[in-house]
TORVO-286149 format. One record per residue (C-alpha): residue number from 0; x, z, y; residue in one letter. Coordinates in pm, 1 decimal. Layout:
REM TORVO-286149
 pos        X        Z        Y code
 NUM        X        Z        Y    A
...
END
This chain:
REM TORVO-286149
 pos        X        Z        Y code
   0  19567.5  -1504.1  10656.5    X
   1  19675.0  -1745.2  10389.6    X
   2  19336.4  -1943.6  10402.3    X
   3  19326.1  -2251.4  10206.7    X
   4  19084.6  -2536.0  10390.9    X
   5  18836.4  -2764.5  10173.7    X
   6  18804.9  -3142.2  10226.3    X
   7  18484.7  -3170.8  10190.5    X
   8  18311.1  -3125.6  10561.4    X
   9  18059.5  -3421.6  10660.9    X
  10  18118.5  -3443.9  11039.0    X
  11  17898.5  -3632.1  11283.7    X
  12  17964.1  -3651.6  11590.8    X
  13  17712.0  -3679.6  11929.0    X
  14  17715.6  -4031.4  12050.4    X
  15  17788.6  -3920.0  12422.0    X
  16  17856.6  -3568.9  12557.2    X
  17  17591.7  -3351.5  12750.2    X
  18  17897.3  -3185.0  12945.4    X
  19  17879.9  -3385.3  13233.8    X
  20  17563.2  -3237.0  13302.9    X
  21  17637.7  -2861.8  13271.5    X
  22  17737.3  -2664.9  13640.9    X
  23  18005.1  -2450.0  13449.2    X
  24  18011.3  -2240.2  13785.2    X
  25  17622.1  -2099.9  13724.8    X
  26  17605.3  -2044.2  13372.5    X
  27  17355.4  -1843.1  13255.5    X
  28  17487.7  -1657.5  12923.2    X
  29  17314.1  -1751.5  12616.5    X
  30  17140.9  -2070.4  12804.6    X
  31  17388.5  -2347.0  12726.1    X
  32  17515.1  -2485.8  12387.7    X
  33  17761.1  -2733.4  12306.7    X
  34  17753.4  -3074.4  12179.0    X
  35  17777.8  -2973.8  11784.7    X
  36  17688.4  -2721.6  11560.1    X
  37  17805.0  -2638.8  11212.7    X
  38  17610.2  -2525.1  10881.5    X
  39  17597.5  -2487.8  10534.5    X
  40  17329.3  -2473.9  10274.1    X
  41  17246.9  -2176.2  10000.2    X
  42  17054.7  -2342.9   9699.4    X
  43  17081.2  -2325.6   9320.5    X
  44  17326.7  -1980.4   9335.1    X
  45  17582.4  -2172.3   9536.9    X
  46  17696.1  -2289.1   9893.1    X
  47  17689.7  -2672.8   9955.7    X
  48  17867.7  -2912.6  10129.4    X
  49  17923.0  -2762.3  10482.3    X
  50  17864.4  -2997.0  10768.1    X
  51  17886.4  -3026.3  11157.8    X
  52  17611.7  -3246.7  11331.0    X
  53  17473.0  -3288.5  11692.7    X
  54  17347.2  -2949.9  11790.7    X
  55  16958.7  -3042.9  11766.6    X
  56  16579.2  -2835.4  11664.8    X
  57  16603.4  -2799.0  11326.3    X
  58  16283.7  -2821.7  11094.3    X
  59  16157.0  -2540.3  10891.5    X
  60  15862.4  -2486.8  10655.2    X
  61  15595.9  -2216.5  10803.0    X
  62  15642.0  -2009.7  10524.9    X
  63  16031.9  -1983.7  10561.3    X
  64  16123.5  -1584.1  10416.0    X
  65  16312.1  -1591.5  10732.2    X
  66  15970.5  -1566.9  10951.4    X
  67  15786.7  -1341.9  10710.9    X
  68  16066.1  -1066.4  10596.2    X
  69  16344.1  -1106.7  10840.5    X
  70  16649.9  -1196.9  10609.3    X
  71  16867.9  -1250.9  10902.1    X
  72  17211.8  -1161.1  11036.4    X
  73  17447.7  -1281.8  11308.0    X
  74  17769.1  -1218.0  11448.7    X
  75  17903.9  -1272.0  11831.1    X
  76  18268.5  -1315.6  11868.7    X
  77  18476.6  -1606.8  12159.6    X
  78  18721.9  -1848.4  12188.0    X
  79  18936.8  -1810.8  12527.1    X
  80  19155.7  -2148.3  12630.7    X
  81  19469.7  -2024.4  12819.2    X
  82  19688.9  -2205.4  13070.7    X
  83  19868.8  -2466.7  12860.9    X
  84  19526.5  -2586.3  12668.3    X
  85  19576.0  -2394.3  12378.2    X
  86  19236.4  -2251.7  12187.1    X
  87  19268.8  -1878.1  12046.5    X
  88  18994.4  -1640.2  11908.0    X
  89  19015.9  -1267.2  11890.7    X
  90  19001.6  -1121.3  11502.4    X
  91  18771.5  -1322.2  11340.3    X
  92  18833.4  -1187.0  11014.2    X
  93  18696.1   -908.8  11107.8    X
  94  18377.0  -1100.6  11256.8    X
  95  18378.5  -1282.5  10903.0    X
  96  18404.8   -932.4  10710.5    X
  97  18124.9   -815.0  10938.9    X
  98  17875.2  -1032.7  10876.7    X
  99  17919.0  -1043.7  10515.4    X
 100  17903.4   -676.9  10453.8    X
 101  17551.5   -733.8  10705.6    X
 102  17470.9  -1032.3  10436.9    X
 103  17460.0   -812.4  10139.6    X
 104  17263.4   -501.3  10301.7    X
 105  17005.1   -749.9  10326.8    X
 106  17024.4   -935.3   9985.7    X
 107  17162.7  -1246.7  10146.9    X
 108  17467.5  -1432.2   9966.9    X
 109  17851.0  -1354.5  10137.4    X
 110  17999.4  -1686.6  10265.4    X
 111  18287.7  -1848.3  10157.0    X
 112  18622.4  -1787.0  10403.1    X
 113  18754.0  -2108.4  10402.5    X
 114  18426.1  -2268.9  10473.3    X
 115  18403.4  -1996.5  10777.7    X
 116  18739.3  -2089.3  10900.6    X
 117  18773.5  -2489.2  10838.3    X
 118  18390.9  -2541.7  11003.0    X
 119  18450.6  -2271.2  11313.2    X
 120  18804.7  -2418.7  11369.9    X
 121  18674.0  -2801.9  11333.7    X
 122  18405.1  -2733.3  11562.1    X
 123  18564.4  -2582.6  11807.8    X
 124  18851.8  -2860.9  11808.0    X
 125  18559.8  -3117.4  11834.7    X
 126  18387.4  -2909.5  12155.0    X
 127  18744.2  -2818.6  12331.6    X
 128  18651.4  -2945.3  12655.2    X
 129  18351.7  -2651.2  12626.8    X
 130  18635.4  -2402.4  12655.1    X
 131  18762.3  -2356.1  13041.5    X
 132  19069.3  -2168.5  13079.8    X
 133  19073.7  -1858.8  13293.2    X
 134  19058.0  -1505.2  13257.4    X
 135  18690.9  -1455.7  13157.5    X
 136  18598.0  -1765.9  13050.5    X
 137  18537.3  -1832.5  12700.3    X
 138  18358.6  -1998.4  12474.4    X
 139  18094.6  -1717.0  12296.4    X
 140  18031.5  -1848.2  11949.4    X
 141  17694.3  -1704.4  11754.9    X
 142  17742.5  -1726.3  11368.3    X
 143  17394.6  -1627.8  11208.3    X
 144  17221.0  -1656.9  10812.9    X
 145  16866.6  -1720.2  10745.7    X
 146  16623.7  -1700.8  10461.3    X
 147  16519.6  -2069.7  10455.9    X
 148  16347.9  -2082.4  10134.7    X
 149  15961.1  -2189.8  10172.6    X
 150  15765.1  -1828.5   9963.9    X
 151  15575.1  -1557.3  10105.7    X
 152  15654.6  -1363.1   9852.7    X
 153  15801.9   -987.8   9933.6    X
 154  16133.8  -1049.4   9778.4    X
 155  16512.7  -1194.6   9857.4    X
 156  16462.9  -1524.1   9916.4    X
 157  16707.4  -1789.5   9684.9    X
 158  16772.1  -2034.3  10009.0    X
 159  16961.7  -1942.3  10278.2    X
 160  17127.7  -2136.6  10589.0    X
 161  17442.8  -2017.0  10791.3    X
 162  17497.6  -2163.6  11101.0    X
 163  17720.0  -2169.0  11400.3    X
 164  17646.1  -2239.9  11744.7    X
 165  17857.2  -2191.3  12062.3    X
 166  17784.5  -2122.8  12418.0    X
 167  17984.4  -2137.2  12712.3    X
 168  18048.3  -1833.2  12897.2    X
 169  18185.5  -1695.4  13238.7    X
 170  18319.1  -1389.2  13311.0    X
 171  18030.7  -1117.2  13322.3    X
 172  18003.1   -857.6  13616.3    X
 173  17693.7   -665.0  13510.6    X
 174  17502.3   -450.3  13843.6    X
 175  17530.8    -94.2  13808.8    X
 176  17364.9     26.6  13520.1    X
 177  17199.5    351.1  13522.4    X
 178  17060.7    453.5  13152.7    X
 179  16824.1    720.9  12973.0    X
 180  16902.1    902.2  12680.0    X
 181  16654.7    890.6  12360.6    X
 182  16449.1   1157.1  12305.2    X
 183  16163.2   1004.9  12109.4    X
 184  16281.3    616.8  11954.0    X
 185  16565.2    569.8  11765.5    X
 186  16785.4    249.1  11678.8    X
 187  16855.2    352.0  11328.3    X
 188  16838.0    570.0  11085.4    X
 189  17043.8    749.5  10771.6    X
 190  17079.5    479.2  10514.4    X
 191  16951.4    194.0  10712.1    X
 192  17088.9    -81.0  10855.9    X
 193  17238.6     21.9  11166.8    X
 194  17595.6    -45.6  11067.8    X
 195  17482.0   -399.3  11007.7    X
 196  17388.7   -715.2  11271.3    X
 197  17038.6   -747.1  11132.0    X
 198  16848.3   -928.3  11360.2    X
 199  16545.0   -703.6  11338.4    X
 200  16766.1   -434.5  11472.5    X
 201  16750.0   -590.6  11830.8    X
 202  16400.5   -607.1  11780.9    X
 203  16318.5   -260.4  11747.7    X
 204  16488.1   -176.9  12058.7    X
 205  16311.2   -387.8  12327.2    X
 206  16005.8   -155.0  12325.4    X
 207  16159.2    155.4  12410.2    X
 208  16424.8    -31.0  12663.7    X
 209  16124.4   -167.8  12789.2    X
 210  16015.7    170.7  12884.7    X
 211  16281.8    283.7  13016.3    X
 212  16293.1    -44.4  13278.9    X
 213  15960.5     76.0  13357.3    X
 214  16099.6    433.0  13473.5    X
 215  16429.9    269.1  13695.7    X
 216  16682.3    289.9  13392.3    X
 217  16843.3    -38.3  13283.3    X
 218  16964.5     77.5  12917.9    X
 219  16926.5    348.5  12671.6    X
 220  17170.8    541.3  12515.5    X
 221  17053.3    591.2  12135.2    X
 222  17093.7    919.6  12010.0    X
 223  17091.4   1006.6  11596.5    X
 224  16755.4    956.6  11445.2    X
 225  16707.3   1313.5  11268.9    X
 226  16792.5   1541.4  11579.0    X
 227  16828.3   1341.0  11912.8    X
 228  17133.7   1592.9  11966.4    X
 229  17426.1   1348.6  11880.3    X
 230  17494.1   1046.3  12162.6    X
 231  17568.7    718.9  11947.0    X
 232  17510.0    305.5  12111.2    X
 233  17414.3    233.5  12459.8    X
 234  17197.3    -30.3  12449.3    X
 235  17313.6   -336.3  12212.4    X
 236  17683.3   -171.2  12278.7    X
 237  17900.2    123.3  12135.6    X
 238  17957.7    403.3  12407.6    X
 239  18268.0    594.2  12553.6    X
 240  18288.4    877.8  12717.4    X
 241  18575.9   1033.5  12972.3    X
 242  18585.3   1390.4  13008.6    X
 243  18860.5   1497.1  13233.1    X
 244  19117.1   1226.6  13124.9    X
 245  19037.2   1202.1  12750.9    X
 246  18817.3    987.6  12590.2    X
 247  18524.2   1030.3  12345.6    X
 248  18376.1    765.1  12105.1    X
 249  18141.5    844.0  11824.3    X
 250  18221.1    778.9  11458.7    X
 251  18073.9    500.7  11299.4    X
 252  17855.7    546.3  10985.6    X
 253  17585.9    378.7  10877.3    X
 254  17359.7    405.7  11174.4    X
 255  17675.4    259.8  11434.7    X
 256  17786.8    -87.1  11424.0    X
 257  18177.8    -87.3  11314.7    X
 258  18234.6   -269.3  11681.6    X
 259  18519.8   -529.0  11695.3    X
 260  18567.4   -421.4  12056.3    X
 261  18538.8    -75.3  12003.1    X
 262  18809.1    -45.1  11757.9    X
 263  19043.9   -282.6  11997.6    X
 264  18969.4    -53.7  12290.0    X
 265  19033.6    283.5  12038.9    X
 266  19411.7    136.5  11989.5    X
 267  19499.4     -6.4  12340.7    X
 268  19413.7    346.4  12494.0    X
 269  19669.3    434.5  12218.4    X
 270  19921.7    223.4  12358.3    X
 271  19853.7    332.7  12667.3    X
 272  19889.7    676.4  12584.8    X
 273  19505.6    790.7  12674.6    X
 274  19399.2   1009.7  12439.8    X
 275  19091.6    896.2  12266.6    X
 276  18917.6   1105.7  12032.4    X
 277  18651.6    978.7  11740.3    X
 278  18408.1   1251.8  11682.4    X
 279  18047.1   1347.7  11714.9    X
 280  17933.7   1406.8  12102.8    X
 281  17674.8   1635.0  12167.6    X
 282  17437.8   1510.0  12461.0    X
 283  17482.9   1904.2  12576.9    X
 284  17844.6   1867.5  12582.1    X
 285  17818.4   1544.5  12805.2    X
 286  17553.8   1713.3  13065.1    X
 287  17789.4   1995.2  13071.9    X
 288  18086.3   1799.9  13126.9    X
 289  17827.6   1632.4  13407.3    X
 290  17762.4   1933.6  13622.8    X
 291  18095.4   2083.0  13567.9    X
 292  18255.7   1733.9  13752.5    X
 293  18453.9   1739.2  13416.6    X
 294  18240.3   1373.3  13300.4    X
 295  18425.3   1124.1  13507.1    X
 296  18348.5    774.6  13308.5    X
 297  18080.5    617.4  13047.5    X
 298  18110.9    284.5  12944.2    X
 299  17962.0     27.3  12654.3    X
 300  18171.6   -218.0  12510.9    X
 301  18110.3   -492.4  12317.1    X
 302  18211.4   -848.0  12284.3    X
 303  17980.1  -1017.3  12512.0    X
 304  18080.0   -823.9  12860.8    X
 305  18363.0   -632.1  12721.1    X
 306  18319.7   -292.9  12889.0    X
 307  18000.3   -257.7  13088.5    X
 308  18027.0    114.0  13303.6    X
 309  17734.9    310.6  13348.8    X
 310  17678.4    481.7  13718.3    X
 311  17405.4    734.5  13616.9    X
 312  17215.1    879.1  13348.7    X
 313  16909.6   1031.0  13334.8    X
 314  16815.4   1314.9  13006.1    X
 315  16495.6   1513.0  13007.8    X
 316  16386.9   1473.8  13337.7    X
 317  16747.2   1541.3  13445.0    X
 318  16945.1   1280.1  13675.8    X
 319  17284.2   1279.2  13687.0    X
 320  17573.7   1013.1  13893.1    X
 321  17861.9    985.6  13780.6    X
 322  18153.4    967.7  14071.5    X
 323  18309.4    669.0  14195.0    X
 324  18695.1    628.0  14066.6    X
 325  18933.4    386.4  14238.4    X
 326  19108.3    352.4  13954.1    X
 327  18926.7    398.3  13582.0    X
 328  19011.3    389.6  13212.9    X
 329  18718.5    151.3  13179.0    X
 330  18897.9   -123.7  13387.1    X
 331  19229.8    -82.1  13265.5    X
 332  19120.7   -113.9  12948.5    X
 333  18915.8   -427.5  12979.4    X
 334  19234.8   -581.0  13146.0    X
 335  19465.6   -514.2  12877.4    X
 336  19219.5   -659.3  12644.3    X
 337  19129.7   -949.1  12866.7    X
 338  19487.4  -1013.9  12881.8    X
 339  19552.9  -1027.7  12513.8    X
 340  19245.5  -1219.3  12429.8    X
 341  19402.8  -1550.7  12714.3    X
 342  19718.1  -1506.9  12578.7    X
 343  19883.9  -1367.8  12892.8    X
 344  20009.7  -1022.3  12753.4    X
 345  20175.7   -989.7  12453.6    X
 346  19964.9   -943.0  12137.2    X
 347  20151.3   -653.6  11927.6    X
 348  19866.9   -619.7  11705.3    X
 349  19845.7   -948.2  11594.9    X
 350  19475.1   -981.9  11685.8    X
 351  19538.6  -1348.8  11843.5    X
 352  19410.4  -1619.5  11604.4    X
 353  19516.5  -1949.9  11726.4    X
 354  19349.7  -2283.1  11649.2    X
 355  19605.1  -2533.4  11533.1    X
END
């Protein structure tokens, strides 16, 4: 990637580990967080000295921008540890590029690469022991930006911090999920944010996932904003379909997240010789393919549980269960990926980073 690293990173380090007190066989996912976290000031038009420091509360002013206007972003991407101790993470360029592009939709400065690279590498060198080898296992690592700058004033703030944390992770078996398509809320809109990892994103959808907890569903599969004819996310995840032994995936645009996964899972079913088709999928089409026994599969992906399949979905008062496969796209694919991502398959896309 030809990245250059700077010389300037203050490190200091905890004075004894909190592993030793962490039951890495009952994890619960987003609970946990390693020893040390990195971050970097935005002040005076320019990025300062990056440092890493003892993960700890950090103190804010009240009147942060961050609390007031929600000038925030974040990524979620891993580092896996295969069998001989060696630390790899899965395209985080593309992570990097992501939450950039989700930097400037929201008026927030673009970070430096080699900063990214030289503080996410150093950090996760200094919490190695975090990482436990294994298919599954992995270190999930949560880069975010705030608006730190102390103004209530409805503009882009001028401070900023970007920060990364890291939490340990097991593999993730999700229960059957069983969703409801939108009909009334939306997750985005044309010319919104969608596309980007805005943190008020998330926000918006608890309400109407709420809701549809109340009525038995676990998730909701988002349809487009203007119609509610066009199937897009599931949940915090993009969303594949299998009709008869093809696969569907909608387009991304500025309403879809450009998922990391996604576009992984879009070339291994290439190299697998599944045909997968990008296009817009009618929520017709899929109840069709439903009572026809055509609709064999739906699945979200995403980094956090990979591919999550859904057993049942429900669509105007309309249930519908999808059969139960021996053998599905949805797990084959996760295991190629899997496989890749610990270094035990070869990696012909050159998506392995490895952390020298």
């Amino acid at each position: 990637m030809g990245i250059e690293f700077i010389s300037d990173l203050s490190i200091e380090k905890v004075e004894a580990s909190k592993i030793s007190n962490v039951d890495f066989s009952d994890l619960k996912f987003g609970k946990v967080f390693t020893d040390h976290m990195f971050f970097c000031d935005f002040k005076n038009g320019e990025w300062q000295k990056p440092r890493i420091e003892p993960y700890a509360p950090m103190t804010m002013e009240p009147s942060a921008r961050v609390f007031h206007y929600g000038q925030a972003v974040f990524e979620g991407m891993k580092a896996y540890k295969d069998d001989n101790g060696k630390i790899f993470m899965f395209r985080p360029e593309q992570n990097l590029d992501r939450i950039n592009k989700s930097a400037a939709r929201l008026a927030m400065p673009e970070f430096p690469k080699d900063y990214f690279f030289e503080g996410l590498e150093t950090l996760l060198k200094m919490d190695s022991d975090w990482i436990k080898p294994g298919v599954g296992n992995s270190l999930y690592i949560r880069p975010f930006v705030i608006a730190t700058e102390p103004a209530i004033s409805a503009s882009p703030a001028e401070e900023y911090r970007f920060i990364i944390i890291c939490s340990p992770a097991q593999a993730y078996y999700s229960e059957p999920v069983r969703v409801t398509i939108a009909q009334k809320y939306s997750r985005s809109a044309d010319g919104g944010v969608g596309f980007a990892k805005a943190a008020g994103n998330y926000a918006a959808q608890f309400y109407p996932t709420k809701l549809a907890q109340q009525k038995g569903f676990q998730q909701v599969i988002w349809t487009d904003a203007n119609t509610h004819e066009y199937l897009e996310e599931a949940g915090t995840m993009n969303i594949f379909f299998r009709i008869d032994d093809k696969l569907i995936t909608a387009p991304t645009n500025d309403r879809i997240l450009d998922g990391i996964t996604r576009k992984s899972l879009i070339d291994i079913a290439k190299d697998l010789n599944i045909e997968c088709e990008v296009r817009p999928i009618r929520v017709d089409e899929i109840k069709e393919a439903a009572r026809a026994g055509r609709l064999k599969e739906i699945f979200g992906a995403g980094t956090a549980a990979v591919i999550s399949p859904v057993f049942g979905f429900e669509h105007d008062n309309e249930t519908f269960e999808l059969p139960k496969l021996d053998e599905t796209y949805g797990s084959l694919l996760k295991s190629h990926l899997l496989n890749i991502q610990h270094n035990l398959a070869e990696d012909i896309h050159n998506w392995r980073y490895e952390v020298r």
